[in-house]
Jmol script that loads the backbone (N, CA, C; Angstrom):
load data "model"
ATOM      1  N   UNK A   1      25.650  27.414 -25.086  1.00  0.00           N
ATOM      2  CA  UNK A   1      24.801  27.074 -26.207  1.00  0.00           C
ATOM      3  C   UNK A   1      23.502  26.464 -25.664  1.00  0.00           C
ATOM      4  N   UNK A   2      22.627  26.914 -26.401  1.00  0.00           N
ATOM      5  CA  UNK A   2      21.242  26.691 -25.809  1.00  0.00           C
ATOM      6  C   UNK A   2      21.150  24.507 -26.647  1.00  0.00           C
ATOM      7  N   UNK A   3      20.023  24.180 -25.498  1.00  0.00           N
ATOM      8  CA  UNK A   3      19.485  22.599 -26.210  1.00  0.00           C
ATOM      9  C   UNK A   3      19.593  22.723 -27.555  1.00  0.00           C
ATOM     10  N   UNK A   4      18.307  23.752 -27.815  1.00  0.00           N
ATOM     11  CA  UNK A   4      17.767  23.472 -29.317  1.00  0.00           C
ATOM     12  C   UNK A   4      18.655  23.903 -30.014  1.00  0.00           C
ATOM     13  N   UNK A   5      19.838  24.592 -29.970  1.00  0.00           N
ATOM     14  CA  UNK A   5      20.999  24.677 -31.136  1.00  0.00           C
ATOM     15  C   UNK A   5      21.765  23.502 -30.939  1.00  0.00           C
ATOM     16  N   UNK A   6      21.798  22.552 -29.816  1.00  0.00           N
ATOM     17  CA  UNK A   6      22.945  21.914 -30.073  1.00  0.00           C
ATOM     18  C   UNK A   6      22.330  20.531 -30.614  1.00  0.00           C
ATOM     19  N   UNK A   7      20.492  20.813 -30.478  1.00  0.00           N
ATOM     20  CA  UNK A   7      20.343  19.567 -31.296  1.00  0.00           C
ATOM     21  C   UNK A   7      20.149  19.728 -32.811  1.00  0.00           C
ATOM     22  N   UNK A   8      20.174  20.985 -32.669  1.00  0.00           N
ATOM     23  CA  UNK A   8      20.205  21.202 -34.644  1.00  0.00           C
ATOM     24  C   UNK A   8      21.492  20.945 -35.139  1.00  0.00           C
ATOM     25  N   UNK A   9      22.149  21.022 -34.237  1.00  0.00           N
ATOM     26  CA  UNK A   9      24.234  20.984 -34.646  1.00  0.00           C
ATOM     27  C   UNK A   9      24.297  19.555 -35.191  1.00  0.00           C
ATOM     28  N   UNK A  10      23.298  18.684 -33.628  1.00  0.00           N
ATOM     29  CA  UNK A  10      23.530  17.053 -34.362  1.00  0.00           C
ATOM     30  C   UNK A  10      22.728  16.618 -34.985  1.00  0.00           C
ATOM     31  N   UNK A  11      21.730  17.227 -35.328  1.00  0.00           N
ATOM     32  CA  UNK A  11      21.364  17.436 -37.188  1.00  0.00           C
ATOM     33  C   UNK A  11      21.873  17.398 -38.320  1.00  0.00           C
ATOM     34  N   UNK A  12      22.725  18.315 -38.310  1.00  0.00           N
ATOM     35  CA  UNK A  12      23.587  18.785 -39.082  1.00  0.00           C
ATOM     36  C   UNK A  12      24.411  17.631 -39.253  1.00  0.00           C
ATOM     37  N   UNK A  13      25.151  17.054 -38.362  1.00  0.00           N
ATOM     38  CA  UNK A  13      26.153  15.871 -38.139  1.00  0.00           C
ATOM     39  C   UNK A  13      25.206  14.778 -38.618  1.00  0.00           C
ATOM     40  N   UNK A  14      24.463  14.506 -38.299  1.00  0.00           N
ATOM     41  CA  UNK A  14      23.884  13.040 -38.359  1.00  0.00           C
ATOM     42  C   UNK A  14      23.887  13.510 -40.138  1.00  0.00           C
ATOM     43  N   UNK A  15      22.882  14.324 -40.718  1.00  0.00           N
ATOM     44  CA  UNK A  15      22.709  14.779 -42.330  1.00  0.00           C
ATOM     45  C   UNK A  15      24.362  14.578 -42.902  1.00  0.00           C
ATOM     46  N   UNK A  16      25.172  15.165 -42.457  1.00  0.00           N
ATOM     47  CA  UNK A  16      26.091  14.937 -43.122  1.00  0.00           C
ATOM     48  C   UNK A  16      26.635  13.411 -43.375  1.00  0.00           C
ATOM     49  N   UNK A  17      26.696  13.322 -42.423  1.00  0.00           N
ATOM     50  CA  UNK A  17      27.012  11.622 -41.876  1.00  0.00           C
ATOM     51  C   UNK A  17      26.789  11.028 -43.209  1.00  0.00           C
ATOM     52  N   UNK A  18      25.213  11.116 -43.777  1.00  0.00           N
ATOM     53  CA  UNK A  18      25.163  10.569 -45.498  1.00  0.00           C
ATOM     54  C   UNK A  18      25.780  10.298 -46.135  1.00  0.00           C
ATOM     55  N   UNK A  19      26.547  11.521 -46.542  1.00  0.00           N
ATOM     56  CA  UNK A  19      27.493  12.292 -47.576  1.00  0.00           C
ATOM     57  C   UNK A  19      28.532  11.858 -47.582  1.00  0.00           C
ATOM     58  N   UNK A  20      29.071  11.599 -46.225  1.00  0.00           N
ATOM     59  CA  UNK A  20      30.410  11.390 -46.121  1.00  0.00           C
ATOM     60  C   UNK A  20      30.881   9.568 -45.729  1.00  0.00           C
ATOM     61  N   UNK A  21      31.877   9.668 -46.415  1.00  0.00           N
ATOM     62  CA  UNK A  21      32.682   8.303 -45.735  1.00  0.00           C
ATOM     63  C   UNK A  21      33.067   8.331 -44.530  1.00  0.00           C
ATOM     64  N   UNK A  22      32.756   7.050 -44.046  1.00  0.00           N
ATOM     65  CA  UNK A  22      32.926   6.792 -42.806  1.00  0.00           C
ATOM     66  C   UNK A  22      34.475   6.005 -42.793  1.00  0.00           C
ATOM     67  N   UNK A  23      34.744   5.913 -41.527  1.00  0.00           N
ATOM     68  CA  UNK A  23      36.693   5.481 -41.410  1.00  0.00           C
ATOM     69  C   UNK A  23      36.663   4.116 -40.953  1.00  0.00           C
ATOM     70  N   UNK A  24      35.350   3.550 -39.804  1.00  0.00           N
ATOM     71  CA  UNK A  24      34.895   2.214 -39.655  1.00  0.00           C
ATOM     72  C   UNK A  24      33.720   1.792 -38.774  1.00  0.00           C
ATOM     73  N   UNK A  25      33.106   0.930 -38.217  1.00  0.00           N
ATOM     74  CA  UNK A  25      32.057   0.542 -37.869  1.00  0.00           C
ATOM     75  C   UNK A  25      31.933   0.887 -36.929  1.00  0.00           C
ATOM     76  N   UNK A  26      33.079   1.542 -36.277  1.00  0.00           N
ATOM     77  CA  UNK A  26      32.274   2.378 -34.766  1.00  0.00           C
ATOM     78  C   UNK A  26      31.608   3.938 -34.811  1.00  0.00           C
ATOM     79  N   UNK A  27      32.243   4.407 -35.911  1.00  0.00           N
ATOM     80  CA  UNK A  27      31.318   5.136 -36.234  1.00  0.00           C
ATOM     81  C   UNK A  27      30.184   5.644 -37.015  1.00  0.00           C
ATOM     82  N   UNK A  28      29.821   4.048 -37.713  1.00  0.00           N
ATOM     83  CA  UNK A  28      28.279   4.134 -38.310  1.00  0.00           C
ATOM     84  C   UNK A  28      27.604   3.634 -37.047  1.00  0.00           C
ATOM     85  N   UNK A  29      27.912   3.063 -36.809  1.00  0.00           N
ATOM     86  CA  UNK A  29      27.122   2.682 -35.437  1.00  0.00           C
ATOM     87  C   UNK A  29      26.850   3.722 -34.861  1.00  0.00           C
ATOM     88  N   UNK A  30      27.973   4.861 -34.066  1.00  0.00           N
ATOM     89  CA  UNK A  30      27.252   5.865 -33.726  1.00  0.00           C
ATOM     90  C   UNK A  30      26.488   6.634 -34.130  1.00  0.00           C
ATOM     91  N   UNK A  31      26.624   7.156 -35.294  1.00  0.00           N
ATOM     92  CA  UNK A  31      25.912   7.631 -36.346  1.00  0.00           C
ATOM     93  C   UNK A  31      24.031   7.352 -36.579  1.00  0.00           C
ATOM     94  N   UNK A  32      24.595   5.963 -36.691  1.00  0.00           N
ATOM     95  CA  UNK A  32      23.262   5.490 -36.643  1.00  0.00           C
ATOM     96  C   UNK A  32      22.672   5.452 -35.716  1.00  0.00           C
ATOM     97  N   UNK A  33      22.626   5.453 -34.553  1.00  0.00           N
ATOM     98  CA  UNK A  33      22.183   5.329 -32.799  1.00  0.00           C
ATOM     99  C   UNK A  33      22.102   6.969 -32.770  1.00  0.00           C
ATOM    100  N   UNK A  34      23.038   7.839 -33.082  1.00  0.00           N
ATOM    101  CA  UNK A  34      22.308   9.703 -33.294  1.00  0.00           C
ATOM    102  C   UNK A  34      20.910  10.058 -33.741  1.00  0.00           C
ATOM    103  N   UNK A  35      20.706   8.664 -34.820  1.00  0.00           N
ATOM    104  CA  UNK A  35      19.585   9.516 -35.703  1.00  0.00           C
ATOM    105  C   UNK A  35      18.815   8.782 -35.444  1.00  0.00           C
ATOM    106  N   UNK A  36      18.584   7.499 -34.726  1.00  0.00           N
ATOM    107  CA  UNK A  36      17.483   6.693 -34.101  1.00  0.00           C
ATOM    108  C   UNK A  36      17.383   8.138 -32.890  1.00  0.00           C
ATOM    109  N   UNK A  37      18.172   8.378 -31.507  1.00  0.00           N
ATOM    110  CA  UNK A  37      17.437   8.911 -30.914  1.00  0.00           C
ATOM    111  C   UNK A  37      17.107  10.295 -30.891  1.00  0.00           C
ATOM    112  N   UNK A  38      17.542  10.901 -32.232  1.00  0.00           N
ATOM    113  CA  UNK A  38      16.900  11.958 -32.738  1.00  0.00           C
ATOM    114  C   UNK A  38      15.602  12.024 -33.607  1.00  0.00           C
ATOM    115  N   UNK A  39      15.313  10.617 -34.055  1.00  0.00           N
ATOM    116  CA  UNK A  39      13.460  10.318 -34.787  1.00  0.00           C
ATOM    117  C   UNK A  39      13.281  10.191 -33.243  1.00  0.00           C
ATOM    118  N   UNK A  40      13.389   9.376 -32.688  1.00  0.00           N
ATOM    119  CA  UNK A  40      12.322   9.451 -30.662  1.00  0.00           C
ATOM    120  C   UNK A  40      12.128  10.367 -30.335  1.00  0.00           C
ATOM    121  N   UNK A  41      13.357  11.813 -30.156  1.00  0.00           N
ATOM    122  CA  UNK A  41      13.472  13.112 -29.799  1.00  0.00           C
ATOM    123  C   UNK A  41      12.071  13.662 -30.724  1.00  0.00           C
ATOM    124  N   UNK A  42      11.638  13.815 -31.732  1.00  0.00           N
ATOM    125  CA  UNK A  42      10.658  14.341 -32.727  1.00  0.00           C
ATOM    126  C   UNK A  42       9.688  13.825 -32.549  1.00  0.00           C
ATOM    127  N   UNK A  43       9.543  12.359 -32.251  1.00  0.00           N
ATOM    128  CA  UNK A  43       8.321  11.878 -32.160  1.00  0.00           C
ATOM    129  C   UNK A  43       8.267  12.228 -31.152  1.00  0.00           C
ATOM    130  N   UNK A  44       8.883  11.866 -29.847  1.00  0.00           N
ATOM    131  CA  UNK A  44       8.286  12.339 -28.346  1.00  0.00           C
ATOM    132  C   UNK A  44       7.689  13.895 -28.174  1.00  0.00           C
ATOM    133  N   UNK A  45       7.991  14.730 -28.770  1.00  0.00           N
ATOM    134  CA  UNK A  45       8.192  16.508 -28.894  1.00  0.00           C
ATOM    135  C   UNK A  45       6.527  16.471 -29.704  1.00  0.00           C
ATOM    136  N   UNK A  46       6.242  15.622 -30.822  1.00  0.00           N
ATOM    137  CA  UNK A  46       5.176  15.743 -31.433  1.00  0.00           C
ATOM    138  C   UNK A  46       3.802  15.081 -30.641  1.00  0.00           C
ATOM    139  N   UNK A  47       4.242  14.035 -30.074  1.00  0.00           N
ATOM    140  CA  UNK A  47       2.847  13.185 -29.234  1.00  0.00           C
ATOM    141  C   UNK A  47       3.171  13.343 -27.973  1.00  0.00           C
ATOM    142  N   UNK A  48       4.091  13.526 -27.411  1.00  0.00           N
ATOM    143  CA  UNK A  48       3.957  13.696 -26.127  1.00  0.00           C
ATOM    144  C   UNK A  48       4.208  13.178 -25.037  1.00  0.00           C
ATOM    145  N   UNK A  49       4.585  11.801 -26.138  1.00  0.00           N
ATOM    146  CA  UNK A  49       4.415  10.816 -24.957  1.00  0.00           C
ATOM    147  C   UNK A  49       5.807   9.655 -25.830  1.00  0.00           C
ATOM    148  N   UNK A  50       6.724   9.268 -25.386  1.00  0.00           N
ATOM    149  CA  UNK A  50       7.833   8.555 -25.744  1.00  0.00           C
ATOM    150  C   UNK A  50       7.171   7.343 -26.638  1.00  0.00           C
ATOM    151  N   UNK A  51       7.395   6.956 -27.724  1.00  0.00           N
ATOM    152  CA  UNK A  51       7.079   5.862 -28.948  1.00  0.00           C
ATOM    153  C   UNK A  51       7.228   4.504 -27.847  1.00  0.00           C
ATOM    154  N   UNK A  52       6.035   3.868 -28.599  1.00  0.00           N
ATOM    155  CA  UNK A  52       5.592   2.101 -28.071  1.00  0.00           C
ATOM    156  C   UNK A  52       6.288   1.620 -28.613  1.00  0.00           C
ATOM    157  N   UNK A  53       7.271   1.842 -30.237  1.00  0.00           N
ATOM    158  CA  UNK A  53       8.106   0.721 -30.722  1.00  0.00           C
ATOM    159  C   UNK A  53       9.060   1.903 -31.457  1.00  0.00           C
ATOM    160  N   UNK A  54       9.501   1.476 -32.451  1.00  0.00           N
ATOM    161  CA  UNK A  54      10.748   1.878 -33.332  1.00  0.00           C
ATOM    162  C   UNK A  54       9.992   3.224 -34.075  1.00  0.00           C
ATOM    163  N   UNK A  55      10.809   3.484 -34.418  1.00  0.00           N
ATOM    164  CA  UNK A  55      10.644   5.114 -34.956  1.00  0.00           C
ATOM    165  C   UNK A  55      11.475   4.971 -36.546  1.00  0.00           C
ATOM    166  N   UNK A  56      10.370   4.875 -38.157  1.00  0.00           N
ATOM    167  CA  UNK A  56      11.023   4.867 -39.086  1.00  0.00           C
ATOM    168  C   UNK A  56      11.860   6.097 -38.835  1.00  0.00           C
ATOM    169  N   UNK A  57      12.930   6.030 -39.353  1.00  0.00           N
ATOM    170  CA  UNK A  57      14.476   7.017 -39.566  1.00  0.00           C
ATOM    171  C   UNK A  57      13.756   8.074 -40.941  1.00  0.00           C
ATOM    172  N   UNK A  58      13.166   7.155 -41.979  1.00  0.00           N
ATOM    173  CA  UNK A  58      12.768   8.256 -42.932  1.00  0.00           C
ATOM    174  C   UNK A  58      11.842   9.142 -42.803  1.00  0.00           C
ATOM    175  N   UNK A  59      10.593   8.789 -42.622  1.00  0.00           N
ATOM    176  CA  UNK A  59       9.183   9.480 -42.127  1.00  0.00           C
ATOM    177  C   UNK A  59       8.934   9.663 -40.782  1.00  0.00           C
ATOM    178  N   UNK A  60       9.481   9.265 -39.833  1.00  0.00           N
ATOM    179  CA  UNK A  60       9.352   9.655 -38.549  1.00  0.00           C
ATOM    180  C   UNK A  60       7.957   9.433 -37.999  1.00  0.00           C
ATOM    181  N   UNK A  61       7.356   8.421 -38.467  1.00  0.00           N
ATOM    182  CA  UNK A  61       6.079   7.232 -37.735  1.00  0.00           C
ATOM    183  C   UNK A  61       6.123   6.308 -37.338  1.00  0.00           C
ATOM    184  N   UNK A  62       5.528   5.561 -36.303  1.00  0.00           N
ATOM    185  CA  UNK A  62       6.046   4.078 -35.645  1.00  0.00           C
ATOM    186  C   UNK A  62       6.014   3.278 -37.058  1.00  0.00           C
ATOM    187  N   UNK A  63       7.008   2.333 -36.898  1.00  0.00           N
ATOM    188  CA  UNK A  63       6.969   1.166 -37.937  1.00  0.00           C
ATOM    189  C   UNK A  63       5.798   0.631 -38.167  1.00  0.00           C
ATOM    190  N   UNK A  64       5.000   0.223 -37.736  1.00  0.00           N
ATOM    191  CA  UNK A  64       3.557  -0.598 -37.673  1.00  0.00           C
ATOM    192  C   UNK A  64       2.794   0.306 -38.766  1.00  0.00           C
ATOM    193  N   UNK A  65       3.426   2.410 -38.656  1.00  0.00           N
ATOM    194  CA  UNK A  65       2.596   2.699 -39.004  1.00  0.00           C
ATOM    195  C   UNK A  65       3.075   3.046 -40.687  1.00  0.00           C
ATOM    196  N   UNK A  66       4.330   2.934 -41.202  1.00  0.00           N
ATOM    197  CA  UNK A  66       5.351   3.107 -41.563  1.00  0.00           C
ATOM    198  C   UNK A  66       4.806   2.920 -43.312  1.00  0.00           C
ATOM    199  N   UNK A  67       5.187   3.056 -44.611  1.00  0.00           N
ATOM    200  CA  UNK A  67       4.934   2.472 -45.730  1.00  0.00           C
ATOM    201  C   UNK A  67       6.084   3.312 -46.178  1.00  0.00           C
ATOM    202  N   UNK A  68       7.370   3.641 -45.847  1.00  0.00           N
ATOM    203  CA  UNK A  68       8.377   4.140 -46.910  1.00  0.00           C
ATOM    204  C   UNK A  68       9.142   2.749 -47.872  1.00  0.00           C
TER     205      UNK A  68
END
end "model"
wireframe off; spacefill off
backbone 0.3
color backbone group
C-alpha cells in the first residue's frame, strides 16, 4: 500500500473516531494524537515548512491564527 492511501485510511479512522464510542481513555487519546499529527501532516505538505506552534484540528491554521 502506497503512503498516500494509508494516510487517507487514517483519515477515515480518525473521521470515524467522531461517530463512534469510544471503550476508554487510551483510546481518545490516541485518537486524538492521530488527528493532531495529521493537521501538522497538512500544514507541513501546504507551507513547507513544519508549524511554529499548534495546528487548530478544525481549520487547519496555527492557533495565533485561528477564529473557529
Amino acid at each position: 500500500m502506497k503512503i498516500k492511501q494509508q494516510i487517507m485510511q487514517l483519515r477515515r479512522i480518525v473521521d470515524d473516531w467522531d461517530a463512534n464510542p469510544l471503550l476508554d481513555d487510551a483510546q481518545e487519546h490516541l485518537f486524538g494524537r492521530l488527528a493532531e499529527a495529521l493537521a501538522v501532516y497538512d500544514y507541513e505538505k501546504r507551507h513547507g515548512q513544519p508549524p511554529t506552534e499548534r495546528v487548530c484540528l478544525l481549520c487547519g491554521k496555527l492557533v495565533s491564527e485561528c477564529y473557529c
